[in-house]
N, C-alpha and C positions, 0 to 999 in steps of 0.2 A: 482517515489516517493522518497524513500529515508529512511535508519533509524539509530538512533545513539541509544549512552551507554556510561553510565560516572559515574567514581565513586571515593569513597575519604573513606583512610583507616587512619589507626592506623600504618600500615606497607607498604610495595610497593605493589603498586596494578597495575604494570604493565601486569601478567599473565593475572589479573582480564577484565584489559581495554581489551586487546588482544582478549582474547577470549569472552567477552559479545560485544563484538561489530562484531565480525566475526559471531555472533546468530540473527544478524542484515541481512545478505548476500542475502535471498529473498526478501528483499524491493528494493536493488537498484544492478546496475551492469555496472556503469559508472566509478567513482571514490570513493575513500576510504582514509581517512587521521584518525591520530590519533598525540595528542598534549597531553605531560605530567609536570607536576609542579614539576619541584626540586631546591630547596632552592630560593625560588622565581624567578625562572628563567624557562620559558617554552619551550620547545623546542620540535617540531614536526615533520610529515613526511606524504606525501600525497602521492598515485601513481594512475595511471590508470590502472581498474581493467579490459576492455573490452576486453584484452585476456588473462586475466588468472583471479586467484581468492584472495581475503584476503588476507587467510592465507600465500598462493605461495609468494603474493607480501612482505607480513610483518616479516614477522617469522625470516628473515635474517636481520632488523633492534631492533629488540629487545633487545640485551644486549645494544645498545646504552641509552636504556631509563632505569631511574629510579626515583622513585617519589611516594606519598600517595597520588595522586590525579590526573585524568586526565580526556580525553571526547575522542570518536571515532565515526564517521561517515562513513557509506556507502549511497551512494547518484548517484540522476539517472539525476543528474544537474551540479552543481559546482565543483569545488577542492574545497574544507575545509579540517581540520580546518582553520578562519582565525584569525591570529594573529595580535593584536593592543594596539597599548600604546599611551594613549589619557592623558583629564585630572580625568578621573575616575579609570587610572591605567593600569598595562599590562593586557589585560587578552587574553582566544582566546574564538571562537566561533563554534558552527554547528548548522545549524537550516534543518527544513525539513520542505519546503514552498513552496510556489506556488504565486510569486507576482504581479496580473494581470497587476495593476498600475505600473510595473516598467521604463516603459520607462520617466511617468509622474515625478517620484520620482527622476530618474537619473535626469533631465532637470531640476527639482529642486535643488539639491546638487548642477550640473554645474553652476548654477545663483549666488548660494552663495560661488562660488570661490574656492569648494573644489575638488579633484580628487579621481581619482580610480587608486588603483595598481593593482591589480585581474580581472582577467579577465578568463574568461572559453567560446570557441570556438569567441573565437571575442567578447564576448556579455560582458555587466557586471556582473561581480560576486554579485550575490543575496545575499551571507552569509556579505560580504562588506559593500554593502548598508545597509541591517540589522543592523550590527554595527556602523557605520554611524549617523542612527537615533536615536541608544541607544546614543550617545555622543553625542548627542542636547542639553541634561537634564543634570540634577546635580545627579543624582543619577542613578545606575544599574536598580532601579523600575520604576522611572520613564521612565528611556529608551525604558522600554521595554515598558510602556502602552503607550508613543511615536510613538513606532511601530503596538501597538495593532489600532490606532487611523490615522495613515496614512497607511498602508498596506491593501489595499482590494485582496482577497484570503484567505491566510491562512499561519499561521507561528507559529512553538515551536521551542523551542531551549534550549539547554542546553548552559555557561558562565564557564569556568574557573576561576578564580579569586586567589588572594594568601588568601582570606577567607575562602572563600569554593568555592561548586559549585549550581551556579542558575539554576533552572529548570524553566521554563516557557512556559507554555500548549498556546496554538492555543485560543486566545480570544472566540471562540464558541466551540471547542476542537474536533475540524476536525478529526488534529489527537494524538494520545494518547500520555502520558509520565508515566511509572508504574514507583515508588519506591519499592527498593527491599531492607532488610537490613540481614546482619550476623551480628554476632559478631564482634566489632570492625572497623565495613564497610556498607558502603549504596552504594547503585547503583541506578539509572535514567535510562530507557530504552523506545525507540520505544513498546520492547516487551518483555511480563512477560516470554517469553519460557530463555529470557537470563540466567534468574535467578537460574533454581533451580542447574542445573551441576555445577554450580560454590560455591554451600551453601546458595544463599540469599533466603528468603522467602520473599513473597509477601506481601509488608507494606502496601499499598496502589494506587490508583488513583490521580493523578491530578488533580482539576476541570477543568472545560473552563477557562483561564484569568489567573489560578492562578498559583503564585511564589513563589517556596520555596528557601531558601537560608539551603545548605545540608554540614553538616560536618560528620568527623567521628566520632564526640560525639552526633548529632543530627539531627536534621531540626528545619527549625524555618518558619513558613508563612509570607511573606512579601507582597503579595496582597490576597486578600479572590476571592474565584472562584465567578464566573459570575453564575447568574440563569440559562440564555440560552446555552441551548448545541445544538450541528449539527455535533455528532460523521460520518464520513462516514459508510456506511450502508456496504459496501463493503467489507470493512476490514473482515469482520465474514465472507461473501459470497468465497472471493478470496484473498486476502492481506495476511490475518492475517495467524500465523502459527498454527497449529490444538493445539499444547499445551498451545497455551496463551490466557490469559483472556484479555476481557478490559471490564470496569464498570461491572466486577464481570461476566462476561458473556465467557464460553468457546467457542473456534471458532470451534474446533470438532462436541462437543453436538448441537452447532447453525445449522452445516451442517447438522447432521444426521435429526434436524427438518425440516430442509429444502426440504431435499429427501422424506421425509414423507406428508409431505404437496403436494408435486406434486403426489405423490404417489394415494393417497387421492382424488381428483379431473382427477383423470385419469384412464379408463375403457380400456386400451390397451391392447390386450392379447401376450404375447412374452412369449420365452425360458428360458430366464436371463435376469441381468438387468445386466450392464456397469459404468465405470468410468473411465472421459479421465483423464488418470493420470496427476496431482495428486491433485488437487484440486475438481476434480469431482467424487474420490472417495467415500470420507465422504457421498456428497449427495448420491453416489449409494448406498450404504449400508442401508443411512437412508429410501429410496424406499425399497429398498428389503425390509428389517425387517418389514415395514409398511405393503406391496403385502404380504409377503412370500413368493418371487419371490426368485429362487438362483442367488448368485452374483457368476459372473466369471470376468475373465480378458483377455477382448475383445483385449487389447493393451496393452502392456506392456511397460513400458519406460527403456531408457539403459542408465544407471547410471555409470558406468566407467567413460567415457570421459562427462558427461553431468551429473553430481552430482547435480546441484543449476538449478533456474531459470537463466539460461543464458540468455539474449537475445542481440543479435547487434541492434544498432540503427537503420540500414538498411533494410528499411520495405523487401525488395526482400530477402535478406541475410535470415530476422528473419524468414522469412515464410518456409525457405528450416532448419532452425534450429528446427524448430519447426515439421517437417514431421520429421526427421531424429532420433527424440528425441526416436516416439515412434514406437513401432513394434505391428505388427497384429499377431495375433495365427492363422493361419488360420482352422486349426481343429477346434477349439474353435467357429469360425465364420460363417465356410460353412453350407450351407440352413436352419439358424435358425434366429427364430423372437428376434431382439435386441432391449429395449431402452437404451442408453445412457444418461448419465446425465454430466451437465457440470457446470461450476459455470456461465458461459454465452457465448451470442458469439458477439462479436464486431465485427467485420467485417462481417464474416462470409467465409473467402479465407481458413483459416485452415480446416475447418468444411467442408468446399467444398473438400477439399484436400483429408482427411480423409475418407471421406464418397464415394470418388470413388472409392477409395481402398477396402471398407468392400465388394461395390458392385465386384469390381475384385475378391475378396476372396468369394463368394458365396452368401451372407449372402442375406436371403430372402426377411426380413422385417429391416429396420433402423429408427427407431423414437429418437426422440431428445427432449430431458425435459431439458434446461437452469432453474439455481437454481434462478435464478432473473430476473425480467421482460425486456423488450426488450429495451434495451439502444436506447434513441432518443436524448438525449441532451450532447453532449461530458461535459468532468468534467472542473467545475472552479476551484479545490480546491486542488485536489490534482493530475491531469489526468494522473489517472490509462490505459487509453485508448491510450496516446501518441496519437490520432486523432488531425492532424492537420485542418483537415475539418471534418464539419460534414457530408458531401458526405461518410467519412471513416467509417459510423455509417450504418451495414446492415438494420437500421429499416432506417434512414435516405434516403437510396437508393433505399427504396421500396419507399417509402413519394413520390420523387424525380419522380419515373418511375409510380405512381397511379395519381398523379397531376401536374407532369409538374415544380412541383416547392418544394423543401424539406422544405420549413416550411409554409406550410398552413395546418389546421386543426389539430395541435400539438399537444393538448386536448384531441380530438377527437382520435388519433390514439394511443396517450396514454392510453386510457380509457379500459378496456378488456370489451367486449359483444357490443358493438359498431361494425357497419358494417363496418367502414373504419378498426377498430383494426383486423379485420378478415381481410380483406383484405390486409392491410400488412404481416400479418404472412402468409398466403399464399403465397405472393409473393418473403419472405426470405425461405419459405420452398419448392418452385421452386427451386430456384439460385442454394441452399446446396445441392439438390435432394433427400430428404427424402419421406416418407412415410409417417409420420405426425410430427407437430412442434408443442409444448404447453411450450408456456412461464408460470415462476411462477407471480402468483398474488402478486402484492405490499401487501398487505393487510395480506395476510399469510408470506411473509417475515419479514416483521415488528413483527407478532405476533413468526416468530421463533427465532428472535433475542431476544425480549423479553422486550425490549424498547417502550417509549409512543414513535409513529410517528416524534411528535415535536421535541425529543431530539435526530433525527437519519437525518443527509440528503441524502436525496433521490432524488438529484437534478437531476441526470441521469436518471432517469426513467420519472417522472413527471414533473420537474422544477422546482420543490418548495425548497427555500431556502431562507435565510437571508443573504444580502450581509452586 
């Protein structure tokens, strides 16, 4: 995925960019750039972050920059920021996108004679071509609904500019952009947690579509939001960070409904309830509270050398980073009845991982409650899953081993109380070797986000979306 932060002061706002964008570091863990305006001249700096972090990599280019205005990204794709001087001006960019059409979109620029300087593992640079399409049009607005109108996926992005800085939300607003302002200063983020360490309070939402053009004396709207929204459903489940709001909604209080809602539909008797750290906390707690069950901690994660969501790209690598992360108590574990809560399981290789070990340490009973229903459809939008096949999908590989073929009866498997939807849970809860497996209901998810259906997509689970 990916997330940026950009902001424009009265004074330099270099600390400000620095550190609200480093509040950005669990969306992405690829590359990290940041781009500053002084005296109409911008000047930036990008590194790769996949062995070390932000702040490690940036913190020794800082006196370099100075400026009332700039943008920073962390991103699980590209180098950005990208810098370009067209006939609309210098400006630079970051966006946080997902371009399915991009190989269509390059074949188109190549036709019309123009090229790429950017490049990220061979591939074209996505932030590039985004730019690209903005310099079709006469104007920054229209560029960007250039892009809203040929990009199928999904794209926001914040624009430098020597005016200010343009924000522009995801034509359906996949994914978020908060404004945050102080005194003398606004900020644009991925996420409202940027905000409050640094002074800014929470001015507002984005809509779907809409662009503001953001100085340090104000905002001013230059396109009005779209009716249609398809926020990912996700973000509350697993993305989002437990302090930040988005459409007014905390991703904490989301989880703790989440845990309660499983809670609620589930007659399992255990010792304690569990949370694989640390996104599957929230939901344990919101179980407990709901049971009255006592929370412990089954697992512990080691924070020293493993601070952030790290992951390597290297599906073998991440799966041994991912064992290493956390520790078992095993007092805590031996001969008692456990359920765990988790915000989901994709694959299902860690969960298998995990769950041999409780069984190594004692532990009687292991039941598994995922805060969200059983991923059968990998992501178009923003893929949270990094599945390059849908084979990579543990609901996928039950589909695959019940009929011979992973997409027959999709529907149907989707559906909870359907014989085929029992029989895949069954068969992911073989693989894992639990005790029992109770995915959450779409239905109660939605209701604990707190969202109409419509404005929420939940293409992973069901399919349904709007391309």
């Amino acid at each position: 995925m990916g997330g940026f932060f950009g902001t424009i002061s009265k004074s330099d706002c270099v600390n400000d960019l620095f550190y609200g964008t480093d509040y950005n570091s669990h969306l992405g863990t690829k590359k990290g750039g940041l781009a500053v305006l002084n005296s109409k001249t911008i000047r930036r700096t990008i590194h790769n972050l996949e062995n070390s972090y932000f702040r490690t990599k940036f913190e020794p280019d800082l006196h370099k920059f100075h400026g009332n205005s700039g943008i920073g990204v962390i991103s699980d794709t590209e180098a950005q920021p990208i810098l370009i001087n067209s006939h609309l001006g210098e400006f630079a960019i970051v966006t946080v996108s997902k371009i399915n059409n991009i190989d269509e979109l390059t074949q188109r620029a190549l036709k019309q004679r123009r090229h790429f300087s950017e490049t990220s593992a061979g591939e074209i640079n996505a932030s590039e071509l985004i730019a690209m399409l903005i310099d079709e049009e006469k104007s920054f607005e229209k560029g960007i609904e250039n892009v809203y109108d040929k990009v199928k996926g999904s794209c926001s992005m914040l624009l430098l500019t020597d005016k200010g800085i343009l924000a522009a939300r995801d034509k359906l607003g996949r994914t978020p952009i908060l404004l945050g302002k102080k005194d003398s200063a606004y900020a644009m983020s991925s996420e409202s947690s940027s905000f409050s360490n640094l002074g800014f309070e929470l001015e507002r939402d984005l809509g779907p579509g809409e662009i503001l053009l953001v100085t340090a004396e104000g905002y001013e709207q230059r396109r009005k939001p779209n009716k249609e929204m398809q926020i990912c459903a996700f973000l509350w489940v697993y993305y989002g960070y437990p302090s930040s709001d988005y459409e007014n909604i905390n991703v904490e209080e989301c989880r703790y409904r989440c845990g309660a809602a499983l809670a609620r539909n589930d007659e399992v008797e255990v010792d304690f309830v569990s949370g694989v750290p640390d996104s599957g906390i929230a939901h344990a707690i919101g179980y407990s509270n709901e049971k009255q069950i006592p929370y412990k901690r089954a697992y512990v994660k080691y924070t020293p050398t493993w601070p952030r969501s790290f992951m390597p790209q290297n599906q073998e690598i991440r799966e041994l980073v991912a064992k290493m992360k956390l520790i078992p108590v095993k007092s805590i574990i031996e001969g008692k009845k456990i359920v765990f809560l988790d915000d989901s399981i994709v694959r299902g290789t860690q969960f298998k991982d995990n769950v041999a070990i409780l069984h190594e340490y004692g532990a009687k009973e292991i039941h598994i409650r995922p805060a969200c229903p059983t991923l059968i459809y990998p992501c178009e939008f923003l893929n949270f899953s990094r599945s390059r096949s849908t084979l990579d999908l543990a609901g996928r590989k039950a589909i695959k081993e019940l009929e011979g073929a992973e997409d027959k009866h999709l529907d149907e498997y989707a559906t909870p109380g359907t014989d085929r939807y029992y029989a895949m849970i069954e068969k992911i809860r073989e693989r894992i070797g639990v005790s029992t497996l109770q995915y959450q209901k779409l239905d109660d998810l939605v209701e604990a986000i707190g969202l109409p259906k419509e404005k929420l997509c939940t293409h992973c689970w069901d399919g349904s979306s709007y391309f």
